[in-house]
VOPAGU-2260 file (C-alpha; in pm, 1 decimal, decimal comma):
REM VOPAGU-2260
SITE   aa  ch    i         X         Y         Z
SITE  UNK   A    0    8480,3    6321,1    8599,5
SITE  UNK   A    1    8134,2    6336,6    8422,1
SITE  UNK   A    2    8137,6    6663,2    8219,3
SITE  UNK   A    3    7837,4    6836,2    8064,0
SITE  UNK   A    4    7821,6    7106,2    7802,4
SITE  UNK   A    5    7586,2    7393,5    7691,4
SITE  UNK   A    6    7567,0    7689,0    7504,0
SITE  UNK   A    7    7493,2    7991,6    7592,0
SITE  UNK   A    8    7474,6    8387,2    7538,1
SITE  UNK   A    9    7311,0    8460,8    7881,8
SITE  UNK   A   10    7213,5    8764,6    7739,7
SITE  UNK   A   11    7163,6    8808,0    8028,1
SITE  UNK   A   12    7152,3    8531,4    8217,5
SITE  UNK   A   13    6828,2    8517,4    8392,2
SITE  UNK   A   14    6569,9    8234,2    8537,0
SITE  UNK   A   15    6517,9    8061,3    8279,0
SITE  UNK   A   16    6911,2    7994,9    8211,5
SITE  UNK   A   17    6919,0    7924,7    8597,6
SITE  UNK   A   18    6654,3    7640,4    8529,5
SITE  UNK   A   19    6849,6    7477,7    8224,5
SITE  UNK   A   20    7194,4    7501,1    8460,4
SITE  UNK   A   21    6995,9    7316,8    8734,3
SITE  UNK   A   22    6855,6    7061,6    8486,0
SITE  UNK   A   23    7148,4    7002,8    8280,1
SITE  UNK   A   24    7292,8    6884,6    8638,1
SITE  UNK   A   25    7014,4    6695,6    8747,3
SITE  UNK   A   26    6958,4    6503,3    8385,8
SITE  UNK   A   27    7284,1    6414,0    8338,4
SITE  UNK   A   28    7431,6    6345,2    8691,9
SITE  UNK   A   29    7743,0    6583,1    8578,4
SITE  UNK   A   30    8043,0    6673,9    8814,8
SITE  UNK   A   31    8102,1    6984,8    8611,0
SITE  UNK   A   32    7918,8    7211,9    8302,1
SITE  UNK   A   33    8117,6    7338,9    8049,0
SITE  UNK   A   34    7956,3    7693,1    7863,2
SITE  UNK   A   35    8027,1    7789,3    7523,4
SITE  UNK   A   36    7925,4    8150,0    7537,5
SITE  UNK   A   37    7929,2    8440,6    7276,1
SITE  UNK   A   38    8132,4    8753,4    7338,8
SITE  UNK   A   39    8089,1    9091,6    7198,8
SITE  UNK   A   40    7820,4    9044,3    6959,9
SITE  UNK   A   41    7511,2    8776,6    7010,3
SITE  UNK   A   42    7353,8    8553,0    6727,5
SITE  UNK   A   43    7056,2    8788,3    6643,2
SITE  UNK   A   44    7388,6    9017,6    6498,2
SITE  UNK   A   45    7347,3    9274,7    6865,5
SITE  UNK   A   46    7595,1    9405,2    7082,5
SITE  UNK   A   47    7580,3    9233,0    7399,0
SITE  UNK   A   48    7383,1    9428,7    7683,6
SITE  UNK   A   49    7712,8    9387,2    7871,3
SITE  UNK   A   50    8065,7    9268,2    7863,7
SITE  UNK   A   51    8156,1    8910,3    7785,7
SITE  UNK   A   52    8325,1    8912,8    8132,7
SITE  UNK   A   53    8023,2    9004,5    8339,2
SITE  UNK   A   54    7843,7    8792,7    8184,0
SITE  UNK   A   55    8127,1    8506,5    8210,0
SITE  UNK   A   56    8109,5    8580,2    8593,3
SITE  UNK   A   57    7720,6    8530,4    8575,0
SITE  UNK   A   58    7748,0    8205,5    8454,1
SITE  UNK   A   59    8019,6    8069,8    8720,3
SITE  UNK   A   60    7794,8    8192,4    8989,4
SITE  UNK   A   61    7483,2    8011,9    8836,3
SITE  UNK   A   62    7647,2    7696,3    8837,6
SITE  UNK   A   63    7888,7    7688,1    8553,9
SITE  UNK   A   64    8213,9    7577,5    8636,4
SITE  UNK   A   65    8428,5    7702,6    8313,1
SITE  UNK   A   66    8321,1    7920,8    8024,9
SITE  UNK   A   67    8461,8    7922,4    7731,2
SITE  UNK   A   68    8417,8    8195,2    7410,3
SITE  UNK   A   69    8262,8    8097,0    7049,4
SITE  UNK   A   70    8476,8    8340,6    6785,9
SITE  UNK   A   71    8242,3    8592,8    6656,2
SITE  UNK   A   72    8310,0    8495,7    6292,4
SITE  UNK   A   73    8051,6    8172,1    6431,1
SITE  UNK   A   74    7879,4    8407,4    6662,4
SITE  UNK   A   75    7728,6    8596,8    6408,0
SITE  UNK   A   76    7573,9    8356,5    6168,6
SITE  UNK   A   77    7248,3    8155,4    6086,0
SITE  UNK   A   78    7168,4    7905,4    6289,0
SITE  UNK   A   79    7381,7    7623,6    6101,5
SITE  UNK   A   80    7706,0    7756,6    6196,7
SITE  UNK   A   81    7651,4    7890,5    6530,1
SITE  UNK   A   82    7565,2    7499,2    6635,9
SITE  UNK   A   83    7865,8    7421,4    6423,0
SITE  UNK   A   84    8132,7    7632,2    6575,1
SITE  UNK   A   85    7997,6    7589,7    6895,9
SITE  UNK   A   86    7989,0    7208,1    6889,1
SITE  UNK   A   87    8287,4    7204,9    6747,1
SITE  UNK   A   88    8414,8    7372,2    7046,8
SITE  UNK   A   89    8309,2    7161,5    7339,5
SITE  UNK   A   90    8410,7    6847,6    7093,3
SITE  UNK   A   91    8745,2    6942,6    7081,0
SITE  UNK   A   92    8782,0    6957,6    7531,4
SITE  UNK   A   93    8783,9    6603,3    7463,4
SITE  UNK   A   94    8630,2    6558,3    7812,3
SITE  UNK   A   95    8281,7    6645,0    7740,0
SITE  UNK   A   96    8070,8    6331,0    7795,5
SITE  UNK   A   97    7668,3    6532,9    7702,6
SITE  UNK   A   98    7563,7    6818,6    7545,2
SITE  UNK   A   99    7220,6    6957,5    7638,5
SITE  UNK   A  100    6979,1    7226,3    7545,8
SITE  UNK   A  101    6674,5    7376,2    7603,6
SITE  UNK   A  102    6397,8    7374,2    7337,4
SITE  UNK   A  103    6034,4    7382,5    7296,7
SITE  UNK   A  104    6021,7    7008,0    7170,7
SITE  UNK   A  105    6134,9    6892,9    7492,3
SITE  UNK   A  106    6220,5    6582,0    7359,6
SITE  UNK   A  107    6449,8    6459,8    7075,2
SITE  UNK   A  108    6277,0    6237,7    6876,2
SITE  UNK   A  109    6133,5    6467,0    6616,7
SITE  UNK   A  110    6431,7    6682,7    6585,5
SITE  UNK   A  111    6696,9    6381,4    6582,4
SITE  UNK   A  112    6508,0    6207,4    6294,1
SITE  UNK   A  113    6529,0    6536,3    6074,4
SITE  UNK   A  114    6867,8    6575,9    6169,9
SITE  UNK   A  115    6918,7    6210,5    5990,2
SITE  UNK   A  116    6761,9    6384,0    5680,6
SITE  UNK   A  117    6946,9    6687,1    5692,9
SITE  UNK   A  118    7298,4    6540,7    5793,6
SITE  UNK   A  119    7365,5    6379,2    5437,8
SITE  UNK   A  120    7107,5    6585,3    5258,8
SITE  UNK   A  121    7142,2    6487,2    4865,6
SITE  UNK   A  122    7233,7    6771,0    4585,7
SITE  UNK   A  123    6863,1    6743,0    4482,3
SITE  UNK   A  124    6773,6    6850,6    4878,6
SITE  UNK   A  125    6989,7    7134,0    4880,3
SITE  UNK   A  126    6870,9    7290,3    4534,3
SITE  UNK   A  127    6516,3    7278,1    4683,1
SITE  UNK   A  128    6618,5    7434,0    4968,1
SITE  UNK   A  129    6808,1    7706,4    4781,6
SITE  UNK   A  130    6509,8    7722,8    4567,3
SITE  UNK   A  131    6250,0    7785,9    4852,4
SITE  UNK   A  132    6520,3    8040,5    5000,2
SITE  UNK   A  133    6504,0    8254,5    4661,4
SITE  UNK   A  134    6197,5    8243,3    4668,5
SITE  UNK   A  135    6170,0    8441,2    4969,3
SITE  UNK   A  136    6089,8    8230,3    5238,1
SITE  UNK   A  137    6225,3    8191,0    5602,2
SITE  UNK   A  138    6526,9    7933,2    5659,6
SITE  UNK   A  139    6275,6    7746,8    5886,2
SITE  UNK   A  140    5980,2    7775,0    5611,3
SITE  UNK   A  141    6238,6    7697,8    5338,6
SITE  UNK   A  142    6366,2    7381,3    5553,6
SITE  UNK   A  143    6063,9    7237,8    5621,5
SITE  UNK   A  144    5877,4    7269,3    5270,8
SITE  UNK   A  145    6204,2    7105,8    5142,9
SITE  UNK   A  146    6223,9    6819,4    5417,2
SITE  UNK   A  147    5832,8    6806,7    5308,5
SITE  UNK   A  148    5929,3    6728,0    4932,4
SITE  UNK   A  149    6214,1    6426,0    5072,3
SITE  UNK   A  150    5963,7    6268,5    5257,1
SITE  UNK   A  151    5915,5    6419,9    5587,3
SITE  UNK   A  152    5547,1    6589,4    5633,3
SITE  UNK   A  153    5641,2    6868,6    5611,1
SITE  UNK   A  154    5293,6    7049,6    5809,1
SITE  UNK   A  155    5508,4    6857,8    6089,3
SITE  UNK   A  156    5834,4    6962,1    6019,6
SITE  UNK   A  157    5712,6    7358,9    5985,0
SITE  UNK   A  158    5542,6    7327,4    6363,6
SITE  UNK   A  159    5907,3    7212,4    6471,8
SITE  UNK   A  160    6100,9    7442,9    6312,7
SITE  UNK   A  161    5872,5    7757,3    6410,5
SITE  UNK   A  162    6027,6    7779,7    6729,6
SITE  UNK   A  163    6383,6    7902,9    6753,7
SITE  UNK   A  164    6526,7    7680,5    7027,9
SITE  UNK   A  165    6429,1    7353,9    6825,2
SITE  UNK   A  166    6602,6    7483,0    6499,2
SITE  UNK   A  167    6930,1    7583,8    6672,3
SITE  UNK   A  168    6867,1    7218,8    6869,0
SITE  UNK   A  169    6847,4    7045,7    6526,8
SITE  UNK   A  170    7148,3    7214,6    6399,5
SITE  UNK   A  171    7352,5    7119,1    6746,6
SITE  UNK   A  172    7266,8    6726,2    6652,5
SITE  UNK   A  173    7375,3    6737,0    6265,2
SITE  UNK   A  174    7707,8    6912,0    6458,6
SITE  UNK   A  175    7754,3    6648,7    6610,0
SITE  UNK   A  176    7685,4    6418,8    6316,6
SITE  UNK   A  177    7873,2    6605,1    6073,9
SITE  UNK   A  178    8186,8    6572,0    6353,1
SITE  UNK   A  179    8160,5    6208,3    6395,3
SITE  UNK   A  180    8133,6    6328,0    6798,4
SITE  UNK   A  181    8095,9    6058,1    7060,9
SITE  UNK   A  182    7888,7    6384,8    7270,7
SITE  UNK   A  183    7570,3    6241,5    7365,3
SITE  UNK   A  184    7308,1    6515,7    7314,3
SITE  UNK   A  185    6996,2    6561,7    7548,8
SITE  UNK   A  186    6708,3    6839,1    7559,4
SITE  UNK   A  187    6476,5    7016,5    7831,3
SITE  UNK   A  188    6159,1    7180,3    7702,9
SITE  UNK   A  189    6212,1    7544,1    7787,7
SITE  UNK   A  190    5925,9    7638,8    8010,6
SITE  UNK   A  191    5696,5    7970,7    8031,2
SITE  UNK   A  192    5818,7    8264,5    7796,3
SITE  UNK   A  193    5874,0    8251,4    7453,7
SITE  UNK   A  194    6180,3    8290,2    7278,4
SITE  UNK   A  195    6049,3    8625,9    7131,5
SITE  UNK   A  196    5848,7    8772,2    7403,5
SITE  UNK   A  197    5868,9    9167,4    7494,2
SITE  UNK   A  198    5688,4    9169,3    7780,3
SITE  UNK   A  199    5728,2    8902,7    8096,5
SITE  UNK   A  200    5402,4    8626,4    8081,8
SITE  UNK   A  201    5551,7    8524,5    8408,5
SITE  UNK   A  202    5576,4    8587,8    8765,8
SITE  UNK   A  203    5920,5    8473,7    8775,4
SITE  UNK   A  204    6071,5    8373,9    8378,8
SITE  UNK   A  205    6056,4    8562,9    8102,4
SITE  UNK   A  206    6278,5    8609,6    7806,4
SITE  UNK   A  207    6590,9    8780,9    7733,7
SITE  UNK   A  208    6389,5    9022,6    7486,6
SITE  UNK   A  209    6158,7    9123,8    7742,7
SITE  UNK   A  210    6438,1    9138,5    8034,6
SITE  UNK   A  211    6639,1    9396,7    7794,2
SITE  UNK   A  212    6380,4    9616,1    7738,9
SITE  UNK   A  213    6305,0    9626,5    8147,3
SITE  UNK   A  214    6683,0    9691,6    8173,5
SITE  UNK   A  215    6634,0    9979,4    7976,5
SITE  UNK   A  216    6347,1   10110,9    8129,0
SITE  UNK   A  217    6346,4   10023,5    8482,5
SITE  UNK   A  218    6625,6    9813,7    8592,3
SITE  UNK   A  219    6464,9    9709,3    8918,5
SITE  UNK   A  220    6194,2    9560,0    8729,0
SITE  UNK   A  221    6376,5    9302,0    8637,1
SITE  UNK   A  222    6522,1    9203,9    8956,6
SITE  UNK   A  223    6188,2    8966,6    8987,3
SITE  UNK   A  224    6329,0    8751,7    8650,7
SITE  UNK   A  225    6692,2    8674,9    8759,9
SITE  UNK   A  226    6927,2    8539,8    8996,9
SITE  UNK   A  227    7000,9    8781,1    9299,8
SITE  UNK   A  228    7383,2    8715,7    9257,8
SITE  UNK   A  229    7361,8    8789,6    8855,1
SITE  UNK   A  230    7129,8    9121,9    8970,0
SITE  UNK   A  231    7446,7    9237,8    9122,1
SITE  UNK   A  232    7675,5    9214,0    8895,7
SITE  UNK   A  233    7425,9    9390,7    8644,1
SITE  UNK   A  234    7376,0    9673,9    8926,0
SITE  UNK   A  235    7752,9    9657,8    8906,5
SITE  UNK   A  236    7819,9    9708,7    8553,8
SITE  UNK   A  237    7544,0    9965,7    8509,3
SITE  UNK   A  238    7671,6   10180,0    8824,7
SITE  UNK   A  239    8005,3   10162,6    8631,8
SITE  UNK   A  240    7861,9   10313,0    8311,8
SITE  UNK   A  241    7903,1    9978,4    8128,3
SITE  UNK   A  242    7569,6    9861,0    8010,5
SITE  UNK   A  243    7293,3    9823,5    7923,3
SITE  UNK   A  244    7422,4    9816,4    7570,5
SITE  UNK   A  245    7152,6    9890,3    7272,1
SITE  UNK   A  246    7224,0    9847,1    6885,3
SITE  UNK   A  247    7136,6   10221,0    6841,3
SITE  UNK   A  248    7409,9   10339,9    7025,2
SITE  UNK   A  249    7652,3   10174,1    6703,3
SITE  UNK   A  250    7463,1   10445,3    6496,6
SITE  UNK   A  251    7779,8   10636,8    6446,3
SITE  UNK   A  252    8083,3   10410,6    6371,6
SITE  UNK   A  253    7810,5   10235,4    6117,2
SITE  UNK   A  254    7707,0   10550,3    5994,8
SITE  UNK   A  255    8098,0   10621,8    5894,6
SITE  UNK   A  256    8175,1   10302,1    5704,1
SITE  UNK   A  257    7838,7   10376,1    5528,3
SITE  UNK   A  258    7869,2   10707,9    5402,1
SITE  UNK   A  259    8301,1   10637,1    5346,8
SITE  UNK   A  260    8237,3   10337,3    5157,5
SITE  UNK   A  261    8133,0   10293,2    4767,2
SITE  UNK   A  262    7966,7   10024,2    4671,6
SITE  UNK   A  263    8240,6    9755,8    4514,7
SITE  UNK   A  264    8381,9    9818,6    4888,6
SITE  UNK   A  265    8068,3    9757,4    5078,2
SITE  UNK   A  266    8026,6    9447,4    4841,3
SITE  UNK   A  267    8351,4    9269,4    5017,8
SITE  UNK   A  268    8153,9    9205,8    5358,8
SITE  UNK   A  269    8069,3    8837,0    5463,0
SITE  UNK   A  270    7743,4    8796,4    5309,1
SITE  UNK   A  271    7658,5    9114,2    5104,1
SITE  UNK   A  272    7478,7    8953,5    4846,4
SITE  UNK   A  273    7201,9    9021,0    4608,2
SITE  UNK   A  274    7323,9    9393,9    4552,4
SITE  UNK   A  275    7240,2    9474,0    4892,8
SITE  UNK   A  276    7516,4    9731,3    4905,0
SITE  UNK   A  277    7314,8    9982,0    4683,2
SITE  UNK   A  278    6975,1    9891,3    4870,5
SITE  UNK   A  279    7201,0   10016,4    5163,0
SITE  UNK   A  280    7353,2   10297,2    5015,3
SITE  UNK   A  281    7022,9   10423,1    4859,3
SITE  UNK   A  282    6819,3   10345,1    5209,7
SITE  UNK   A  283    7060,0   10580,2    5380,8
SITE  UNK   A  284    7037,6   10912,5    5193,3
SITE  UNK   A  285    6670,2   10882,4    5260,9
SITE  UNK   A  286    6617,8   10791,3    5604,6
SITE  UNK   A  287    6410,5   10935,0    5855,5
SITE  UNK   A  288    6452,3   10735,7    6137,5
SITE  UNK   A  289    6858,3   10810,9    6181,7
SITE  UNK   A  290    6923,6   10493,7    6386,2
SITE  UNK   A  291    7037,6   10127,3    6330,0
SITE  UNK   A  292    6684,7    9989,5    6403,4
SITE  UNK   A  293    6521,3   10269,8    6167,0
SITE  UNK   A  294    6788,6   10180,8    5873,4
SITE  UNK   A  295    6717,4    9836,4    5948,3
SITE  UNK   A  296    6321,5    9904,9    5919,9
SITE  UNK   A  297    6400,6   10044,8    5591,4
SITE  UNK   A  298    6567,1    9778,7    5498,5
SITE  UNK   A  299    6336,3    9485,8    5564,6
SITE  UNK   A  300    6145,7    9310,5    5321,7
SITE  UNK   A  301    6019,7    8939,0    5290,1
SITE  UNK   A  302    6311,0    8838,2    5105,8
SITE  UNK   A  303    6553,2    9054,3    5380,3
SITE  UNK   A  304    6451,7    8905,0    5703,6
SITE  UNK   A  305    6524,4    9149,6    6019,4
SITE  UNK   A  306    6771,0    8875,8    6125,8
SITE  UNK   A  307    6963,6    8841,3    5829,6
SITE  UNK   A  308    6988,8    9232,3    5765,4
SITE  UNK   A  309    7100,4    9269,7    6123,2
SITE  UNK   A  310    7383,4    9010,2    6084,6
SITE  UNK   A  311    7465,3    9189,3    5794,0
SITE  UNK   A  312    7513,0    9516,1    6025,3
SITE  UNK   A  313    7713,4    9366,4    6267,6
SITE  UNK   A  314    7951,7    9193,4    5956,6
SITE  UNK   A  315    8037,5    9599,4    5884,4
SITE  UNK   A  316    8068,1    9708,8    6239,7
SITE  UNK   A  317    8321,6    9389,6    6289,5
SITE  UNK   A  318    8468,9    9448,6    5977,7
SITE  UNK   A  319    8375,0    9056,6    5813,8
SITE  UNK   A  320    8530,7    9006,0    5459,6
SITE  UNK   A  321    8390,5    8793,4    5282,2
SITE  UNK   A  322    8730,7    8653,0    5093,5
SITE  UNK   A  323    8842,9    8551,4    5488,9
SITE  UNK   A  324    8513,4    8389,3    5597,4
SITE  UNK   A  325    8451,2    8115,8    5290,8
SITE  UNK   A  326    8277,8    7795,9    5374,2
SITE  UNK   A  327    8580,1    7637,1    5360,2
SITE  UNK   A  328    8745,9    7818,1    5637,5
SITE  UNK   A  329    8430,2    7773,9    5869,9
SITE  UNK   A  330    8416,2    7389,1    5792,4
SITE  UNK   A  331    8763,5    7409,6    5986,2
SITE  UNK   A  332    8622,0    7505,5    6315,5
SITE  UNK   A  333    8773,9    7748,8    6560,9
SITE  UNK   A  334    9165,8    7766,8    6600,2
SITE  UNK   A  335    9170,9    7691,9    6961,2
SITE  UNK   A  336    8990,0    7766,0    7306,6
SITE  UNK   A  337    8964,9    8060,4    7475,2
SITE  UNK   A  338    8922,6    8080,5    7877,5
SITE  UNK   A  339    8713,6    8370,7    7996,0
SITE  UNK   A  340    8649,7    8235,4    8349,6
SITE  UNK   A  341    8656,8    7926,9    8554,9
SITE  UNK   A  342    8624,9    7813,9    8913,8
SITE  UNK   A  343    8789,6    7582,0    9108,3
SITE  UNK   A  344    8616,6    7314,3    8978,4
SITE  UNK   A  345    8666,6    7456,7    8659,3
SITE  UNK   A  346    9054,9    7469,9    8735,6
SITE  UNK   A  347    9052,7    7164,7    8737,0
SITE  UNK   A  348    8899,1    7092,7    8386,0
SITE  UNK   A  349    9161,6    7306,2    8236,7
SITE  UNK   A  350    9405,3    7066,0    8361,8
SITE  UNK   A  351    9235,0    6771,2    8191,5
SITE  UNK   A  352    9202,0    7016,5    7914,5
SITE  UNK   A  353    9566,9    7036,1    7845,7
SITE  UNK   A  354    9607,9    6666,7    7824,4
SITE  UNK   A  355    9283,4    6591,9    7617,8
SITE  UNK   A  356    9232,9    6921,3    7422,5
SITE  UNK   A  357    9260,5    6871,7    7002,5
SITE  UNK   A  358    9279,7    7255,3    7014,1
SITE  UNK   A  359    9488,6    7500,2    7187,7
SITE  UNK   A  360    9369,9    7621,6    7522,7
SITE  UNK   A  361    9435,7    7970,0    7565,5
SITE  UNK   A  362    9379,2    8268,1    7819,8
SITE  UNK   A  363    9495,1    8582,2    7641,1
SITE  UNK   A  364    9525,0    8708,1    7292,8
SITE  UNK   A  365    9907,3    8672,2    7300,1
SITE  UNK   A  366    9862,3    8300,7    7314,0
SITE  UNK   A  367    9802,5    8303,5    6984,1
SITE  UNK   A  368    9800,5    8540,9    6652,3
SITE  UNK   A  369    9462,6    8323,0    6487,3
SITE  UNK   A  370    9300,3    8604,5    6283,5
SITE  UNK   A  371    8971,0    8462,6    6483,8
SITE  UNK   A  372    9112,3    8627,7    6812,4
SITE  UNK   A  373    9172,2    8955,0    6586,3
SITE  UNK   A  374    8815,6    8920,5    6477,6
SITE  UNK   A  375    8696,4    8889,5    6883,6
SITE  UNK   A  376    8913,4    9172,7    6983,3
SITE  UNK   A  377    8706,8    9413,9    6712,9
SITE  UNK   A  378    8401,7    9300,6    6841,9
SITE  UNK   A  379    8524,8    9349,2    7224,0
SITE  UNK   A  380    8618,4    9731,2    7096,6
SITE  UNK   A  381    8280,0    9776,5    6903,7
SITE  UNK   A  382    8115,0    9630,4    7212,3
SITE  UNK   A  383    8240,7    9837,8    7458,6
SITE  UNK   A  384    8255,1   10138,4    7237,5
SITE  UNK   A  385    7845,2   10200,4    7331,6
SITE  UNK   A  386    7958,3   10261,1    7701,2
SITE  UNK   A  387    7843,4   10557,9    7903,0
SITE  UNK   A  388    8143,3   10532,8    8073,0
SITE  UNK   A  389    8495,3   10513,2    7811,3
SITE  UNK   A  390    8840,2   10354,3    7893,0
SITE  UNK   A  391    9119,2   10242,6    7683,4
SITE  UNK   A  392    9119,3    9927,9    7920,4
SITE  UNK   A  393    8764,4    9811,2    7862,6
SITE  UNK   A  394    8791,2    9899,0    7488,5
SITE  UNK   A  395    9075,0    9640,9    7477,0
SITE  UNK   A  396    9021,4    9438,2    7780,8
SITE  UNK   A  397    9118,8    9119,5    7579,8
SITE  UNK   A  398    9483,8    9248,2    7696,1
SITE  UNK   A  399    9429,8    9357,4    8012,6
SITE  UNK   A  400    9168,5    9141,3    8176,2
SITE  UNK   A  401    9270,8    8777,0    8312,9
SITE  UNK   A  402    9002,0    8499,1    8323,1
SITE  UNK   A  403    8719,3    8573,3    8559,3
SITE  UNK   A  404    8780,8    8328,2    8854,4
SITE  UNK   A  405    8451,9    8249,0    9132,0
C-alpha cells in the first residue's frame, strides 16, 4: 500500500484543503493519506473554532483516511518545531512512503537547497541568526539576512520566506533531514487566497482567516468556501452550542492566572523571556480594551511579534513550564500516536501500524500516562471551555469520546 502524509489544522477545513487532499492523491498515486492534525489549540497559539473531533470527521469525509493528533507542546510553537513534531510523527507510522504540502513556491527547488544550508547550519550561522533575532527582526527576516551572510542571496531567500506556507515547507524538509527519514517530500503551490487574507478574493477559496470571521458573522456565508459535507458538520456543531470558538472568549481563565500570579511565577512558562512577565503584569492594570486581542494589542511591539505574544498566551492558558518543555525534551519527539478517527481504509493502516509503528499507537488517554497526553487533555478542557453550550463530557471528551470512524 502506497501511503501519503500531510499536515493539517483544517481550521476549518475548507476548499482549499479539499484541493491539496485531491492533489496529494493525484501527485503521488497514494492508496491512502495519513493527517497529522492539531487539537485544541492551532499554531498561531488560538483555540480551535471547533473540536478536534469535528474537525477529525471533516477530514475523513474530504478524503483522509486516518488522522492522527500532533501534542500541543509541538502545536504551539514557531515554525521549527511544529514541522519537527509533526514529521516526526508520520516518520515514526513507518508506512508513510511521501509527505506533501501546499506552499506558495510550488516547487521545491528553492526551499530544498536552503534546507541544505539550514540542516547543518555552523555555530557562526546560528549566532547571526540569534543576532538578527535580538535585534528585532522577524524569524523569516532574521533567516534570510543570515542565509544572506552564508552565501545564499539573501533578497532571494527574504521573497521565499515571506510567505508562511514556504517557511513551515522548509522546516518540514530539514525534519526530515534532521531524522535521517526515507519520506520523500513533494509540494503544490497553494492557489488563490493568501495565507493571511480577511476577506474571500475568491468565488470559491479563500483562507481560514477570512472563513472564521464569516463564521462569526454570517455562517451561511461561508457555505460558498467549503465542502457541503464539512458545512454540515459545522451547522452541526454550531446548532449544538459548540463553536465557533474565538480567543476572546479565554478572557477569563487568562485573566485569573494573570492577576493570581507574581512575577517569579509567571516567569516559569515555556518561553517567558526577556522580562515579559512584568510587561504583562504592568499591561494589565492599564488596559482598556479588557480582552485577549486588546491585551495582546498592548502588548505588541517590533521586537514582540503578535505571533509570538499569542503563543505566549496560549503557554499560560495550557499551563507550559518551561523546566518540562527544554530543547532537549522536544528533540525527543512525541511519546507515541494518538488515533482521533479513521475509516475503513484507515482501519486498515492501523493494522500495518501496529507491526511497523516505532511509537505507540494509541486511542485513549488510558493507553498511556505520557505527560504530552496530560498536556492535550488541558488544551481539550481550555478548548471546549469557550462553548455556548457546557458539559462535563465535552470538557473531557479525551475519556469519553472513541475515534471518529466514516
Amino acid at each position: 500500500m502506497k501511503v501519503a502524509g500531510i499536515i493539517v489544522e483544517y481550521n476549518p477545513l475548507h476548499n482549499g484543503h479539499l484541493l491539496h487532499i485531491h492533489k496529494t492523491r493525484e501527485q503521488t498515486g497514494c492508496n491512502a493519506v495519513i493527517a497529522v492534525m492539531s487539537g485544541g489549540f492551532t499554531q498561531r497559539g488560538e483555540p480551535a473554532a471547533f473540536s478536534k473531533w469535528a474537525r477529525a470527521e471533516m477530514a475523513l469525509r474530504s478524503g483522509c483516511d486516518l488522522v492522527v493528533e500532533l501534542p500541543s507542546v509541538y502545536v504551539v510553537q514557531p515554525a521549527e518545531w511544529f514541522a519537527y513534531g509533526a514529521v516526526s510523527l508520520l516518520n515514526a507510522t513507518g508506512i508513510v512512503d511521501q509527505l506533501v504540502f501546499g506552499s506558495e513556491a510550488g516547487s521545491l527547488s528553492d526551499l530544498s537547497a536552503l534546507a541544505d544550508l539550514l540542516t547543518d547550519e555552523t555555530p557562526q550561522f546560528r549566532l547571526q541568526l540569534q543576532a538578527y533575532l535580538q535585534q528585532g527582526l522577524s524569524y523569516p527576516a532574521a533567516l534570510s539576512q543570515a542565509a544572506g551572510s552564508a552565501g545564499y542571496t539573501a533578497p532571494e531567500t527574504a521573497a521565499l520566506l515571506q510567505e508562511p506556507n514556504n517557511t513551515l515547507g522548509l522546516q518540514y524538509l530539514i525534519a526530515l533531514r534532521r531524522l535521517n527519514s526515507s519520506i520523500i517530500p513533494g509540494t503544490i503551490q497553494r492557489e488563490q487566497s493568501h495565507y493571511h487574507d480577511l476577506q474571500p478574493v475568491h468565488e470559491q477559496i479563500a483562507s481560514a482567516t477570512a472563513i472564521r470571521k464569516l463564521l462569526m458573522e454570517d455562517p451561511k456565508q461561508a457555505a460558498a468556501y467549503m465542502p457541503e459535507e464539512v458545512m454540515l458538520i459545522i451547522a452541526r456543531e454550531i446548532e449544538s452550542g459548540r463553536g465557533p470558538v474565538h480567543v476572546n472568549a479565554l478572557w477569563q481563565p487568562l485573566l485569573q492566572i494573570l492577576s493570581t500570579s507574581r512575577p517569579d511565577q509567571l516567569a516559569g512558562y515555556y518561553d517567558m523571556n526577556e522580562g515579559l512577565e512584568y510587561r504583562l503584569l504592568s499591561k494589565l492594570t492599564s488596559l482598556d480594551d479588557c480582552s485577549v486581542t486588546g491585551l495582546l494589542a498592548s502588548l505588541k511591539t517590533k521586537r514582540y511579534t503578535y505571533a509570538r505574544l499569542q503563543r505566549l498566551i496560549a503557554h499560560l492558558l495550557l499551563g507550559h513550564r518551561r523546566a518540562e518543555l527544554t530543547e532537549e525534551s522536544l528533540q525527543q519527539g512525541p511519546g507515541y500516536l494518538r488515533v482521533l478517527g479513521f475509516t475503513e481504509n484507515g482501519r486498515q493502516l492501523l493494522k500495518l501500524m501496529k507491526k511497523t509503528s516505532t511509537l505507540p499507537v494509541i486511542t485513549r488517554p488510558a493507553d498511556t500516562d505520557h505527560p504530552h497526553m496530560e498536556a492535550d487533555i488541558r488544551a481539550t478542557v481550555m478548548q471546549a471551555s469557550a462553548f455556548a453550550s457546557q458539559d462535563i463530557k465535552q470538557l473531557y471528551s479525551d475519556y469519553y469520546r472513541a475515534p471518529v470512524r466514516v
